[in-house]
KOLNU-670135 format. One record per atom (N, C-alpha, C, O, CB): residue number from 1; x, y, z; atom name. Coordinates in pm, 1 decimal, decimal comma. Glycine has a CB too. Example, Ala and Ser with C-alpha at 12.3 -4.5 7.8 and 13.67 -1.06 7.14 Angstrom:
BEGIN
1|1319,0|-569,0|780,0|N
1|1230,0|-450,0|780,0|CA
1|1320,0|-330,0|780,0|C
1|1423,6|-331,9|846,5|O
1|1130,8|-447,3|904,6|CB
2|1285,0|-225,0|708,0|N
2|1367,0|-106,0|714,0|CA
2|1290,0|3,0|787,0|C
2|1340,9|113,8|803,9|O
2|1408,4|-59,8|572,5|CB
This chain:
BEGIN
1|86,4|-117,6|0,0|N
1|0,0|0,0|0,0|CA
1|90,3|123,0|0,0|C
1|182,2|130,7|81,5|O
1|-97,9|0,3|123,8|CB
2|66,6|220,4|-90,0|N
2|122,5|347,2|-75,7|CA
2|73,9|466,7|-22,5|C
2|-41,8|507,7|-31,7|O
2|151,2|376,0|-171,3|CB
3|146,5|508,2|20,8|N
3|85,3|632,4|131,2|CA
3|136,6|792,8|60,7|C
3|238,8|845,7|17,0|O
3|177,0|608,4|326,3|CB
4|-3,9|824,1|83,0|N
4|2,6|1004,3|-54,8|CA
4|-72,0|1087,2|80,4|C
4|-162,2|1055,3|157,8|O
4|-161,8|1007,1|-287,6|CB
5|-4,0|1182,9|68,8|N
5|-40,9|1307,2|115,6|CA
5|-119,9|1390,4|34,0|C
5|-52,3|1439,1|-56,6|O
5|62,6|1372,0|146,9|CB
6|-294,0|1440,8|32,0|N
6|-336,3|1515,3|-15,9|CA
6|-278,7|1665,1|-13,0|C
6|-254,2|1715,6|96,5|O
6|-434,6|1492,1|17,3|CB
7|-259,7|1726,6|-114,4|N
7|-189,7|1847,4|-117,0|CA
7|-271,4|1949,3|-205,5|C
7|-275,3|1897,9|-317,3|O
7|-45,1|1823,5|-169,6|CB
8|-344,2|2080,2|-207,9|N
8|-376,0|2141,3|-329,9|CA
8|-452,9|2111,2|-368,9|C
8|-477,4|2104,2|-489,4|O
8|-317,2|2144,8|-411,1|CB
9|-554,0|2067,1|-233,6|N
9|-701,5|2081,6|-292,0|CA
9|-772,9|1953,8|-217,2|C
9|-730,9|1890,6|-120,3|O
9|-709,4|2070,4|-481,6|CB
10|-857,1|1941,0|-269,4|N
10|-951,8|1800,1|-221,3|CA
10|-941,4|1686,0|-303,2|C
10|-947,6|1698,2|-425,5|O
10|-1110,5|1824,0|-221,2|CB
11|-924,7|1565,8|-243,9|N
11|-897,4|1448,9|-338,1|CA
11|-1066,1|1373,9|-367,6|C
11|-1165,6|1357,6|-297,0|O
11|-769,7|1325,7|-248,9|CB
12|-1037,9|1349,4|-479,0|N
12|-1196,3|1254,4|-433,1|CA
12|-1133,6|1085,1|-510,4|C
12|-1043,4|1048,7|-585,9|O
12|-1408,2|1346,6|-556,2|CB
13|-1254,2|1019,8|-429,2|N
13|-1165,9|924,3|-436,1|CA
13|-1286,1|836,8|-482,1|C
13|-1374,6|847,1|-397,1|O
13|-1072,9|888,8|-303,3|CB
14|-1332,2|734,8|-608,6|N
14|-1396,1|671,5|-635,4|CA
14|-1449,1|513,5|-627,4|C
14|-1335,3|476,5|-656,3|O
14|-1376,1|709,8|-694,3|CB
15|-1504,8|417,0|-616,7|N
15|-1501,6|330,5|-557,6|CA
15|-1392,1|207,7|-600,2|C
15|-1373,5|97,9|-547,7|O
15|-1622,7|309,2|-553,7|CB
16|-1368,2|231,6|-643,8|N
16|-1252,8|96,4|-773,8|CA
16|-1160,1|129,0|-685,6|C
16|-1063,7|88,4|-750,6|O
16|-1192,5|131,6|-990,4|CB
17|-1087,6|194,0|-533,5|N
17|-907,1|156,3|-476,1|CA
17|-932,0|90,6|-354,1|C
17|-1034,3|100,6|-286,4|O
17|-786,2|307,1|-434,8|CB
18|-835,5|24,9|-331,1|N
18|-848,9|-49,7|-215,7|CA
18|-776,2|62,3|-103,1|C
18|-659,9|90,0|-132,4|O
18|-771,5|-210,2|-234,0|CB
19|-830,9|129,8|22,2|N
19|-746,7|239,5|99,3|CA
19|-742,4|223,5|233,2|C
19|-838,0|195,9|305,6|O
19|-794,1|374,2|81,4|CB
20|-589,5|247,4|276,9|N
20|-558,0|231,3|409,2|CA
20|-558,0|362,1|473,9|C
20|-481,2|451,8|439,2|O
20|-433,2|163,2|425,3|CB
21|-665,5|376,6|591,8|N
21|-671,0|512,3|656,4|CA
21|-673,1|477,5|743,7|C
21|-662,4|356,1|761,3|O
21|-755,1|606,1|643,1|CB
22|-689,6|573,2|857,5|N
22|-637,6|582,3|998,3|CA
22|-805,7|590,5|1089,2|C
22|-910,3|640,0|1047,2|O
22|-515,2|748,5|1017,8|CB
23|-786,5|541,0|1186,5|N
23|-921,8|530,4|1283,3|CA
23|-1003,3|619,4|1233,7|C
23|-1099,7|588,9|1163,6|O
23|-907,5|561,3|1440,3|CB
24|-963,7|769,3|1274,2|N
24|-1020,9|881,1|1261,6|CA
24|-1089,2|862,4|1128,4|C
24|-1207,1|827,1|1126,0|O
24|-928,2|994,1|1275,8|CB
25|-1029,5|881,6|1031,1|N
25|-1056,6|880,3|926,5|CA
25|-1127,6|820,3|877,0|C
25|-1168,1|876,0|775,0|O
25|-997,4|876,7|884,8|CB
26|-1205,0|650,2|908,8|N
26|-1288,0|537,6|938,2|CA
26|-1423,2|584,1|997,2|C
26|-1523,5|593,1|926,4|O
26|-1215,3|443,1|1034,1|CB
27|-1422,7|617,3|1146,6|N
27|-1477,5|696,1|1195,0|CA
27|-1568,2|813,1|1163,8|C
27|-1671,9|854,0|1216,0|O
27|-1412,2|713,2|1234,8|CB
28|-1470,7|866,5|1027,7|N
28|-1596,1|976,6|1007,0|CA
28|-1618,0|988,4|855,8|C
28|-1660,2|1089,5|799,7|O
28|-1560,0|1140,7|1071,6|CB
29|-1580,7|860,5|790,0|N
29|-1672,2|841,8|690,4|CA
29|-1726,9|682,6|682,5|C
29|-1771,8|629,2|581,1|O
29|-1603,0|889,8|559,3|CB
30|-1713,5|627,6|799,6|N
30|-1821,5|460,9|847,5|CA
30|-1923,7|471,6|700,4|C
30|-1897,2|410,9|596,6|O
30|-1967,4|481,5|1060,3|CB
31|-2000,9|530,0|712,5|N
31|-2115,4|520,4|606,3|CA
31|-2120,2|515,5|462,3|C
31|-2204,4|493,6|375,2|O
31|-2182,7|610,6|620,7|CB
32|-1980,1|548,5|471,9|N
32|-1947,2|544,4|316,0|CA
32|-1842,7|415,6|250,3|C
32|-1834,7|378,7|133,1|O
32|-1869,7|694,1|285,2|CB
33|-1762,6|360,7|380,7|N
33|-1694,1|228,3|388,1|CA
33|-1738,5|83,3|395,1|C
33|-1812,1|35,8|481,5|O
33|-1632,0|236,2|480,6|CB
34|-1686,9|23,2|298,4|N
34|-1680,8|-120,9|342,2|CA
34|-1564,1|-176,5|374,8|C
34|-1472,6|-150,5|296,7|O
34|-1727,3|-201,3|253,6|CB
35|-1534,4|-255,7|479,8|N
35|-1382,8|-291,4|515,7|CA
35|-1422,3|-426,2|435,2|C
35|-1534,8|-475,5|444,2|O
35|-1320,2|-301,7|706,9|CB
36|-1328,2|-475,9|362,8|N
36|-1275,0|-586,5|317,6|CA
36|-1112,1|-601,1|322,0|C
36|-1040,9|-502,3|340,0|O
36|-1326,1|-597,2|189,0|CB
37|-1057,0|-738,2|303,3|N
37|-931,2|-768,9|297,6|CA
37|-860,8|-722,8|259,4|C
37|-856,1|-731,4|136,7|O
37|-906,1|-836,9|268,6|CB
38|-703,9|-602,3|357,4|N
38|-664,6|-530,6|315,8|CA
38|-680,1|-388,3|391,7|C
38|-585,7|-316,5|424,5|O
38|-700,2|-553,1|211,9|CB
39|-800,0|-364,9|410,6|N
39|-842,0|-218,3|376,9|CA
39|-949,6|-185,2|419,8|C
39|-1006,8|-227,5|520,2|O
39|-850,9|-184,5|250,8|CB
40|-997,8|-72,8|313,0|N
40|-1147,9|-17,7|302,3|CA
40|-1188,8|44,3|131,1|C
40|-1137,3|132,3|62,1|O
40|-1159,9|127,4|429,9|CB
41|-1276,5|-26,7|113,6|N
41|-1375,4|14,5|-37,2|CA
41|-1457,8|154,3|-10,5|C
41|-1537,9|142,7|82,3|O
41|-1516,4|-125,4|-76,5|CB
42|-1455,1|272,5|-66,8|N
42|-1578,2|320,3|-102,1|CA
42|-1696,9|248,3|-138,1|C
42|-1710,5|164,7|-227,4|O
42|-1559,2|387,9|-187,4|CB
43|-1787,2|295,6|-49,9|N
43|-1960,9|207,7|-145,1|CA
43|-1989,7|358,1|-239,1|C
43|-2095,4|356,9|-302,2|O
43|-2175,7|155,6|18,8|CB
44|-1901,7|487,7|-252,0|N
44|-2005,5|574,7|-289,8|CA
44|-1849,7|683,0|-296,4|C
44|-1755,7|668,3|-218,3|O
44|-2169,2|603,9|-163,2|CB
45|-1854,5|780,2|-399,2|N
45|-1747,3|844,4|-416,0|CA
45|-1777,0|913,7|-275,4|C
45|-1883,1|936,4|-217,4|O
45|-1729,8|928,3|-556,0|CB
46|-1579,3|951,3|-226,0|N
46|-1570,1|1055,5|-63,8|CA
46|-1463,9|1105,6|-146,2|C
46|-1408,8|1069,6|-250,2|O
46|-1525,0|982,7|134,7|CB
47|-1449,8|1233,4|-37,3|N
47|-1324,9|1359,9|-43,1|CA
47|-1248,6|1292,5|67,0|C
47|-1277,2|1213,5|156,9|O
47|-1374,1|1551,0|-0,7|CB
48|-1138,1|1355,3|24,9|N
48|-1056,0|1434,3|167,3|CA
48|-964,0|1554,6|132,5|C
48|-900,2|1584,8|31,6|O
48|-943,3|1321,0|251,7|CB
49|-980,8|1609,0|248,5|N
49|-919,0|1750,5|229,5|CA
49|-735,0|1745,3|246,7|C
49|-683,0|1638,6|279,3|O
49|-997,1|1860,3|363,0|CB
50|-667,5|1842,7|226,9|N
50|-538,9|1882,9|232,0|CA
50|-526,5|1851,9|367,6|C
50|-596,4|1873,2|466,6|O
50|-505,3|2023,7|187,6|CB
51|-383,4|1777,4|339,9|N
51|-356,1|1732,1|486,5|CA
51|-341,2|1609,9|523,8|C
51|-250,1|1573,2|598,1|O
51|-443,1|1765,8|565,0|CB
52|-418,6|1544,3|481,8|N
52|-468,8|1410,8|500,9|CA
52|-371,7|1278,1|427,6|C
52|-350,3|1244,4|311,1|O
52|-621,7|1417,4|437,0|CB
53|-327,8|1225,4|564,0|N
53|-272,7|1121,4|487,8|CA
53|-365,1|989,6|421,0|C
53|-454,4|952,8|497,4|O
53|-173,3|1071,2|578,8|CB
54|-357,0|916,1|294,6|N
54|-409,6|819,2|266,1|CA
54|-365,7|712,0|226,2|C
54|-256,5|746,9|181,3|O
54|-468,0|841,6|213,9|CB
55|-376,3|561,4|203,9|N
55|-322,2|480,9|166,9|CA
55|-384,7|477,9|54,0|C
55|-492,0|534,6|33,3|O
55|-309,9|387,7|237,3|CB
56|-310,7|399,6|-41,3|N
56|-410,2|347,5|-171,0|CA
56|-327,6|272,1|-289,3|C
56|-236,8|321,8|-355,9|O
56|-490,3|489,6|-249,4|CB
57|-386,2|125,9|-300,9|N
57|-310,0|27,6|-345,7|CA
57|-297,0|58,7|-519,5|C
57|-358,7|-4,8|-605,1|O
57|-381,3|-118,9|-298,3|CB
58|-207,5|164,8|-544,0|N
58|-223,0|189,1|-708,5|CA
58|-101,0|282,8|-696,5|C
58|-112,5|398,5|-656,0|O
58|-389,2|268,1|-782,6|CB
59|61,0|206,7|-747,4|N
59|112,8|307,4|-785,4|CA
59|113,9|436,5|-826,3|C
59|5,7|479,5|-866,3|O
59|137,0|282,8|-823,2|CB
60|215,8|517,3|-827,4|N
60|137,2|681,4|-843,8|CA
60|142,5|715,1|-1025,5|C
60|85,1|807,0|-1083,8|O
60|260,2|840,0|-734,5|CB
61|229,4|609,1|-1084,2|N
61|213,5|611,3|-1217,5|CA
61|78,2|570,6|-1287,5|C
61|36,3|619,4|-1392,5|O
61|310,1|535,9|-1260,9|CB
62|19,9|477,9|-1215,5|N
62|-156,9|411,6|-1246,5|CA
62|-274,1|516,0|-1175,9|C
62|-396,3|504,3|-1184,8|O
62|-185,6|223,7|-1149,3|CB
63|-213,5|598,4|-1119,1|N
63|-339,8|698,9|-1015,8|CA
63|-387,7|771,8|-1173,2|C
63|-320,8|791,6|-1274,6|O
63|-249,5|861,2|-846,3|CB
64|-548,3|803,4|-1138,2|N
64|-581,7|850,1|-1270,1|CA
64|-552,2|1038,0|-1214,6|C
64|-559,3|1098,4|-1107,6|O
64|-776,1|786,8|-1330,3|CB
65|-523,3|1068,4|-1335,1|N
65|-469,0|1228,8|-1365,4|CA
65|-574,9|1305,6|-1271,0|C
65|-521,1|1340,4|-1165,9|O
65|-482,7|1289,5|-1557,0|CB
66|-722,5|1344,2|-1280,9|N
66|-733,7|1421,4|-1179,6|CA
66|-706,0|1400,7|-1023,2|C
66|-697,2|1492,6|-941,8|O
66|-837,5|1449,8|-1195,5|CB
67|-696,3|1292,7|-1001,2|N
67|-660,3|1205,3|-833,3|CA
67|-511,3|1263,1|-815,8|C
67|-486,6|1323,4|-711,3|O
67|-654,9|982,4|-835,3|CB
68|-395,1|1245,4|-927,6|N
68|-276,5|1252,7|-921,8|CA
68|-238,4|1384,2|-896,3|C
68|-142,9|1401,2|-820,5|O
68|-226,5|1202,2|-1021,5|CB
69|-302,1|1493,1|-951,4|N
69|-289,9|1660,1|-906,0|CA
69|-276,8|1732,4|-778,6|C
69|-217,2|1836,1|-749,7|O
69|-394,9|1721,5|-941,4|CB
70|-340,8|1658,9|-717,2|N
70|-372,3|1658,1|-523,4|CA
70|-291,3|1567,0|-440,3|C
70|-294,6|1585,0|-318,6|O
70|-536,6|1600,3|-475,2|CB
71|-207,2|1456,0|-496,4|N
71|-103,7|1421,9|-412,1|CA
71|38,2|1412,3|-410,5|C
71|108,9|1408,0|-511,2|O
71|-126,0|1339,2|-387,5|CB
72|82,2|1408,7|-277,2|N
72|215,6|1370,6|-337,1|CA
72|225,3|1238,9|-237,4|C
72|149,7|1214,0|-143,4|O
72|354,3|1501,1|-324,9|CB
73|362,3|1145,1|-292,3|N
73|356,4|1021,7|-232,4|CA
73|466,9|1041,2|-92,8|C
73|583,6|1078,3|-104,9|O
73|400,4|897,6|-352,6|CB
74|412,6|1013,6|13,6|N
74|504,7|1027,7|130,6|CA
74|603,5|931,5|157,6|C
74|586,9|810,3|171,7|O
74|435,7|1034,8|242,2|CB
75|710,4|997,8|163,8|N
75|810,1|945,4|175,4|CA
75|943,3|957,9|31,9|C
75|1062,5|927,3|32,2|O
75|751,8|816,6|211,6|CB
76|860,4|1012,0|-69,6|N
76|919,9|1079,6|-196,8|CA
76|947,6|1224,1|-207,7|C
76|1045,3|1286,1|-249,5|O
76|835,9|1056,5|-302,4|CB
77|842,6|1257,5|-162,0|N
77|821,9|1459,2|-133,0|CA
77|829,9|1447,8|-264,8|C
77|943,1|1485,5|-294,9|O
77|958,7|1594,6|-37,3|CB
78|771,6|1416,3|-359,6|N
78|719,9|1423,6|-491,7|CA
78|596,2|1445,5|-537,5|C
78|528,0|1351,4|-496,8|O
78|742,6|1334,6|-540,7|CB
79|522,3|1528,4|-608,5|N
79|420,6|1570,4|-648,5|CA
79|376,3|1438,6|-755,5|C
79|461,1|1421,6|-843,2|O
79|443,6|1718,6|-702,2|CB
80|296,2|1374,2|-760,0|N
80|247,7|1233,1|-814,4|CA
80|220,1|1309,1|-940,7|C
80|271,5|1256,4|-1039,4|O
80|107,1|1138,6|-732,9|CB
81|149,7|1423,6|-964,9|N
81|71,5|1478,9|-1089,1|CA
81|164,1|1429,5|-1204,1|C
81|280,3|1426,0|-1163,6|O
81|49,8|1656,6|-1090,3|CB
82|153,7|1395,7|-1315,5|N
82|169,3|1363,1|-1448,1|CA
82|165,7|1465,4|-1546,7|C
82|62,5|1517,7|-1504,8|O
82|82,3|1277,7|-1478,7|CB
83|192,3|1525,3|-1630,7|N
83|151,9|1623,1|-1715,0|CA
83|188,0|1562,6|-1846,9|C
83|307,4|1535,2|-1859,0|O
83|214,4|1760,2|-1685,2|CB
84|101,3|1533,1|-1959,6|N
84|95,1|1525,3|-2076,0|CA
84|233,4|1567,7|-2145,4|C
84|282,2|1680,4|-2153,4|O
84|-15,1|1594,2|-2109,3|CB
85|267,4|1483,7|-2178,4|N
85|410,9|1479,3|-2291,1|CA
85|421,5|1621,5|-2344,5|C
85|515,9|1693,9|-2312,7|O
85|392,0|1362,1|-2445,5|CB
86|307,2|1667,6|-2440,0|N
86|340,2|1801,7|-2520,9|CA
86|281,1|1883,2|-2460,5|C
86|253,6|1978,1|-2533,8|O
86|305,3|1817,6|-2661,3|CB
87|243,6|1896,0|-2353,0|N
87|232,8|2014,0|-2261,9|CA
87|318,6|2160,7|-2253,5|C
87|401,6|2152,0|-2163,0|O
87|252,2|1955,7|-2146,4|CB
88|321,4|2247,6|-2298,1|N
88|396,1|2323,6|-2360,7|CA
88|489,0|2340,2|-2510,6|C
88|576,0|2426,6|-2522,2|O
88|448,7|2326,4|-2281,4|CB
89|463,2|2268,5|-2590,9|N
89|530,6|2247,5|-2657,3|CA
89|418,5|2283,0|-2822,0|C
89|297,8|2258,7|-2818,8|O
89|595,5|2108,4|-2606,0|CB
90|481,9|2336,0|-2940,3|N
90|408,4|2409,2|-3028,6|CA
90|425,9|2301,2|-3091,2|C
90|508,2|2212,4|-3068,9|O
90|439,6|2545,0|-3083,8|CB
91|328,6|2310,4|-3189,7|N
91|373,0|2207,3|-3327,4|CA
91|390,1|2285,3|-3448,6|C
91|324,2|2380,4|-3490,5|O
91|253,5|2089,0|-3370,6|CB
92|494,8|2224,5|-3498,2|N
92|556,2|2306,9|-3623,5|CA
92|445,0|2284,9|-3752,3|C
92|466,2|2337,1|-3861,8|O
92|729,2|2238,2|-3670,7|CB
């Protein structure tokens, strides 16, 4: 499991990752969790705000692009975001 620090905004997080969070964090979205092996499933898209550490079983190269904007992976101090190959770049 890899552990990302939300950074730069709110993450939302959809039901397809398997995620390792902390009591608290369990605690105050219960209603929206299913614990299975591993972890915890979303039954229903959740946020979390800046700040927040999260687990989540998906390299940061497989995180999909808007998810990847809002973290970085702890323990890298790397910004996960991806930016498109020709992202700045003109075509002749």
């Amino acid at each position: 499991m890899r552990m990302y620090k939300v950074e730069g905004g709110v993450a939302h997080i959809g039901t397809d990752m398997l995620l390792e969070l902390s009591p608290q964090q369990v605690a105050a979205r219960e209603h929206l969790l299913e614990e299975v092996e591993g972890g915890y499933r979303a039954k229903a898209p959740i946020q979390f705000k800046s700040g927040e550490v999260i687990g989540i079983d998906c390299p940061p190269e497989h995180l999909p692009r808007p998810l990847a904007v809002n973290l970085v992976s702890e323990g890298d101090d790397v910004t996960v975001s991806r930016k498109p190959k020709n992202v700045g770049k003109r075509r002749s």
